[in-house]
C-alpha positions as CSV (number, residue, x, y, z in Angstrom):
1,X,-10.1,-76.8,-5.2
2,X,-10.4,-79.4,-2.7
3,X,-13.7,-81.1,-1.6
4,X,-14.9,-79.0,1.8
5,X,-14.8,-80.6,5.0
6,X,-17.4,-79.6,7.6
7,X,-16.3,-78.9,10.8
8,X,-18.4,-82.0,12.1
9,X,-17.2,-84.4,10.0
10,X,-13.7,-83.6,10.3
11,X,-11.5,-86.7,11.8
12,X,-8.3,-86.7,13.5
13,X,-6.4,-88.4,10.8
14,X,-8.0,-85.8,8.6
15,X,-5.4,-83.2,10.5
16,X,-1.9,-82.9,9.2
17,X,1.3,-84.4,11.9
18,X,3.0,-81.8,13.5
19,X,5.8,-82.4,11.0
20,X,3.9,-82.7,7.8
21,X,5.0,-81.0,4.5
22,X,3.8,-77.8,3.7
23,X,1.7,-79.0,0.5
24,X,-0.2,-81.7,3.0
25,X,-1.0,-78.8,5.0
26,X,-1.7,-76.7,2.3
27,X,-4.6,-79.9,1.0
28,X,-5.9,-80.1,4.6
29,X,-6.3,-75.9,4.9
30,X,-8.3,-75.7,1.4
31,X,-11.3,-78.1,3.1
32,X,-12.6,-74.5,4.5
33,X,-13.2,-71.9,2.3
34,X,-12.8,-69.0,4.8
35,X,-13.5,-66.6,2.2
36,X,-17.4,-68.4,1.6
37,X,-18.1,-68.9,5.3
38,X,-17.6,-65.2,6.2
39,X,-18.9,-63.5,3.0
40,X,-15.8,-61.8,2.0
41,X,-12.1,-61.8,1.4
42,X,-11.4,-59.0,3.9
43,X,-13.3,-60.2,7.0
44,X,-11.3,-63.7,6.4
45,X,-8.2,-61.3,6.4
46,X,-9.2,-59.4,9.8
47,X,-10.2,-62.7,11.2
48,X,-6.5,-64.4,10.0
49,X,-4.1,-61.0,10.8
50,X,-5.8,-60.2,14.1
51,X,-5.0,-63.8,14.9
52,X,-1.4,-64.4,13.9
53,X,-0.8,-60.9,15.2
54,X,-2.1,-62.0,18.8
55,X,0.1,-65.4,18.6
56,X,3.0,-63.2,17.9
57,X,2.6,-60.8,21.0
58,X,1.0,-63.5,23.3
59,X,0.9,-66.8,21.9
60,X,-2.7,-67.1,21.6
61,X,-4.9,-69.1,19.3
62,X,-8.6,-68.5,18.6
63,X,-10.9,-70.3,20.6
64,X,-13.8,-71.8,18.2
65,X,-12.7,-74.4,15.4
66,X,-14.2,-72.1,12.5
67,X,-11.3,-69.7,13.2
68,X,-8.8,-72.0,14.0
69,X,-9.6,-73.1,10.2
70,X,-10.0,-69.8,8.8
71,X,-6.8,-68.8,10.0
72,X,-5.0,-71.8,9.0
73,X,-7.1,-71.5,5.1
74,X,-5.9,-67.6,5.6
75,X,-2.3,-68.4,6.0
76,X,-1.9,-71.1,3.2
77,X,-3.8,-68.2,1.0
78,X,-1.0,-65.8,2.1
79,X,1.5,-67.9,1.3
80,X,0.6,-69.2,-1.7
81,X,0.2,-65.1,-2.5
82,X,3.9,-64.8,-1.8
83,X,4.9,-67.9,-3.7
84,X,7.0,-69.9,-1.6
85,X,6.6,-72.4,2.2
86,X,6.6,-70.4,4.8
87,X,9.6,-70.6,7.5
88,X,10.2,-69.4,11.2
89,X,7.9,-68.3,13.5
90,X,5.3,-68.2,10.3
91,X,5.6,-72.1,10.3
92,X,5.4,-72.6,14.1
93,X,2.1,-70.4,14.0
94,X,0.6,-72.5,11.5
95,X,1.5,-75.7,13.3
96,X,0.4,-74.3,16.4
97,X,-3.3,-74.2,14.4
98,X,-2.8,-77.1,13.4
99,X,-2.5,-78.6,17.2
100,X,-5.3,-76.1,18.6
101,X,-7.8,-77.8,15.5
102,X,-6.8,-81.5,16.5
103,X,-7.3,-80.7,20.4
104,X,-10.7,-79.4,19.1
105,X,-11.6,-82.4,17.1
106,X,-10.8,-84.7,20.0
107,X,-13.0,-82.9,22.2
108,X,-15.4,-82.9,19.8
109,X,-15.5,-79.4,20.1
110,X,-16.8,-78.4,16.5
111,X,-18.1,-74.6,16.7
């Protein structure tokens, strides 16, 4: 596993590009361990489908960092479940995260 990275001591340069390979966003989502910050596999999961069901319909992102990082450490869980990168509107969802956590970190919003 990969060292955890607190939400306030997360960095810009700590965020993947926009057009970074799947495995660099796959190192940056395993610094949260959504699974230990909300005590259990399935509230991670109701936290990550309720969220990339709600960008699908509406193109909406969480608002707080946490779950902008537990759906991004819920989606590279997923796919790493079914093996493969994902592709489509899977990829633009996760690099829509991406871009909602880097807005937050440059606020310095960090809830």
């Amino acid at each position: 596993m990969f060292d955890q990275i607190a939400n306030v001591d997360l960095k810009s340069q700590d965020i993947p590009e926009p057009n970074a390979k799947w495995y660099r966003i796959c190192e940056f989502a395993l610094t949260f361990d959504g699974y230990d910050r909300w005590g259990s596999f399935n509230r991670c999961a109701e936290i990550g489908n309720q969220s990339a069901q709600a960008y699908a319909e509406r193109q909406v992102l969480p608002d707080s960092l946490t779950d902008l990082r537990t759906c991004l450490f819920f989606e590279q869980r997923r796919w790493h479940h079914f093996g493969g990168a994902p592709e489509g509107e899977a990829i633009v969802y996760i690099r829509a995260l991406l871009e909602a956590i880097r807005h937050k970190i440059r606020a310095k919003e960090v809830n």
